[in-house]
C-alpha positions, 0 to 999 in steps of 0.5 A, spaced: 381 638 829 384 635 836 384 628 834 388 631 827 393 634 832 393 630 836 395 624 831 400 627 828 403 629 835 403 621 837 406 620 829 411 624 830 413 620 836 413 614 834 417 618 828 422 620 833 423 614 837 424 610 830 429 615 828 432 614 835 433 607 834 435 607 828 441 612 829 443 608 836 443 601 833 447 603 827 452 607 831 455 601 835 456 598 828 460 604 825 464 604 833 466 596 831 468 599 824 472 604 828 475 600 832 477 595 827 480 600 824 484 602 829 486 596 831 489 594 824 492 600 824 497 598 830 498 591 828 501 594 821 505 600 826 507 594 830 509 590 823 513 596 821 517 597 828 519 589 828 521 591 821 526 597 823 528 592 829 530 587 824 534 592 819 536 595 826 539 589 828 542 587 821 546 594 821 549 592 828 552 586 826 555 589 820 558 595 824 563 590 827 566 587 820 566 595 818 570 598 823 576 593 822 576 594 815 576 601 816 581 600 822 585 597 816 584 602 811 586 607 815 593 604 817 594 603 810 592 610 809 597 613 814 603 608 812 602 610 805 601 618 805 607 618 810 611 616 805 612 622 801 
């Protein structure tokens, strides 16, 4: 009845231990997924922000054609709702 104990105490061991290695050595592979992840995620977040920069920079050239239209609109308007 020792012996029997004694086996299935040294299974449970082994068990254990394998179980532990398992876990460990496929843990490293789910931190390189994660960081993949991760990693991909700020690549398309810079992609995104150097998209907005463009658009930004876009709308900044078109201000300065678009204040002389409106300077000219304006003295248009002022001549002709003057004369009533």
């Amino acid at each position: 009845m020792e012996l029997i104990k004694d086996f299935f105490i040294i299974v449970g061991i082994f068990a254990c231990m394998s179980l532990g290695i398992y876990f460990l050595l496929h843990s490293g592979d789910a931190k390189k997924k994660t960081r993949q992840t991760i990693q991909d995620t700020r690549e398309s977040i810079q992609e995104i922000n150097q998209q907005f920069d463009d658009v930004l920079e876009q709308l900044q050239e078109m201000n300065t054609p678009l204040e002389k239209a409106m300077k000219i609109v304006r003295s248009f308007n002022e001549k002709v709702l003057s004369k009533k």
